[in-house]
Steps between C-alpha positions, in 0.01 A plus 500: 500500500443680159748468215793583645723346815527591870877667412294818248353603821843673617482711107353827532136541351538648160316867434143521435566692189750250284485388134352174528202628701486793241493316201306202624233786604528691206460134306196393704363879406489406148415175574147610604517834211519195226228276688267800425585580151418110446132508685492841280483735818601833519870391671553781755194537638353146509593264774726741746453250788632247246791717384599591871511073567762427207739789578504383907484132399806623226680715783493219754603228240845755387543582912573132536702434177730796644518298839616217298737660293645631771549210689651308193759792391589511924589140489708547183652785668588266828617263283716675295647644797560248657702347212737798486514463893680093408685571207655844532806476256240513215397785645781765561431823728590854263620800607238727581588809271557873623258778318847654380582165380114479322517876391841538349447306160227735421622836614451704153799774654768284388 
């Protein structure tokens, strides 16, 4: 069942490369760079296999914190909809502007 409901199934996955899974990754990196510096080992070289585990574990940890996010801000967005959909005299269409209409204050000719 995981973290989230049945409903986040219908979101689309998010990218393989996003921020979370970046910085999580990146974060788990240095995670195992300062492990080394503390056992006094050189930190690039020593303990690749180790290094390799924190950025996955890191990627996979920001992957689902994306999934989340997503599925929180999509049920703000429903909701929010949905209250302009019941209460639309708070909520007044506008007139959708021309490009003349957006261009004429700033034409420098006049």
């Amino acid at each position: 069942m995981g973290f989230l409901p049945d409903e986040a199934k219908v979101l689309p996955p998010p990218g393989i490369l996003n921020r979370n899974s970046a910085w999580l990754g990146f974060t788990g990196w240095l995670t195992a760079m300062f492990h080394n510096s503390l056992n006094r080992r050189p930190a690039l070289k020593a303990g690749v296999h180790r290094q390799a585990l924190f950025i996955t574990v890191g990627w996979f940890i920001g992957y689902h914190l994306t999934k989340i996010e997503n599925y929180k801000y999509s049920n703000l967005d429903r909701d929010m909809k949905e209250y302009m959909r019941l209460h639309p005299l708070e909520f007044p269409a506008t007139e959708k502007k021309t490009f003349a209409e957006i261009v004429e204050p700033f034409n420098p000719i006049r």
